[in-house]
N, C-alpha and C positions, 0 to 999 in steps of 0.2 A: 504494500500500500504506500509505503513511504516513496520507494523506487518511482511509483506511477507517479505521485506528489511532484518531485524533482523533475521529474519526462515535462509534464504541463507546465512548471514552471518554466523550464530553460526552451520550451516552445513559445512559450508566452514573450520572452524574452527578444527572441528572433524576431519574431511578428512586430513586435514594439520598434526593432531600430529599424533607423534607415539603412536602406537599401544601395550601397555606394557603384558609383560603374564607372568606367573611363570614356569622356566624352575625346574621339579623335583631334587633334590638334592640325593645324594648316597654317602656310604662312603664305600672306598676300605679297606677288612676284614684284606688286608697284612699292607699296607703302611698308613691306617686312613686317606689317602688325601680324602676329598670334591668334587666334581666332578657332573659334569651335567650328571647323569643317563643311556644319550646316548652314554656317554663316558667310560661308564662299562659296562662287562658282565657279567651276571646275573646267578648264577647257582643253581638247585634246586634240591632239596632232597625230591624225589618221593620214592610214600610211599613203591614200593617194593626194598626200600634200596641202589636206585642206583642215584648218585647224576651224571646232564646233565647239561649242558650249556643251557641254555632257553634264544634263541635269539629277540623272539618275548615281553619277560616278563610278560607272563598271563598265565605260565604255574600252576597247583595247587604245592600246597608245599612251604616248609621253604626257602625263598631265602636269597642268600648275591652275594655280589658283588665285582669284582674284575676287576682291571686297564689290558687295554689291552699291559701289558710288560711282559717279561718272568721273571724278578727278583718278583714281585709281586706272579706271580704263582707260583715259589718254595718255597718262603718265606710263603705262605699259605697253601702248599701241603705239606711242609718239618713234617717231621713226629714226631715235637720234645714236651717237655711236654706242651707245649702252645696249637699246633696243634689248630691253629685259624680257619681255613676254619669247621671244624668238630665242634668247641664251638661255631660258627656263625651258621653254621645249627643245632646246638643241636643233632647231631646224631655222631655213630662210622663209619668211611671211612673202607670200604674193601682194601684192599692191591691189587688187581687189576684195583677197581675202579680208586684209587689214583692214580695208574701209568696210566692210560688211559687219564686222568686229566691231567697227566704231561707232555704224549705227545705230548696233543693239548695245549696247551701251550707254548710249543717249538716252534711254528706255529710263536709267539709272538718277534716281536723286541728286543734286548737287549736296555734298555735306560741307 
């Protein structure tokens, strides 16, 4: 009886605390901010050359990530010798891709 006492109580116990988990971690290619994963979108460099937005994040290919603001997407599209969004995918951006890039982005809040 006592044994079953101590069972319920150290169930009781569990059910009481929180529940901890590890939320994934991501870092935006423009701004280098930290961010919970969910909180970036994800874009991938498919192999016939054309870099997409991959909302679901399981698409195949080189991915990076970027904050949902519009300064962050030019700052990563802007075409200058850094040109971080293309060093993060390891690949050359097409000059129409980029602007396709830019103008979903505009979609994007200014912060």
């Amino acid at each position: 009886m006592k044994r079953m006492k101590r069972m319920i109580l150290i169930l009781d116990k569990m059910m009481m605390s929180p529940i901890k988990c590890r939320v994934p971690q991501r870092t935006c290619v423009a701004c280098f901010q930290v961010k919970p994963k969910m909180e970036l979108i994800r874009l991938a460099a498919f192999t016939d050359g054309k870099i997409r937005p991959d909302y679901e994040g399981k698409e195949p290919g080189r991915g990076a990530y970027l904050c949902r603001n519009r300064e962050c997407w030019e700052l990563a599209l802007k075409g200058d010798r850094k040109d971080r969004l293309a060093r993060a995918l390891r690949t050359n951006i097409a000059p129409e891709n980029r602007e396709a890039l830019f103008e979903y982005g505009k979609n994007f809040p200014a912060v």
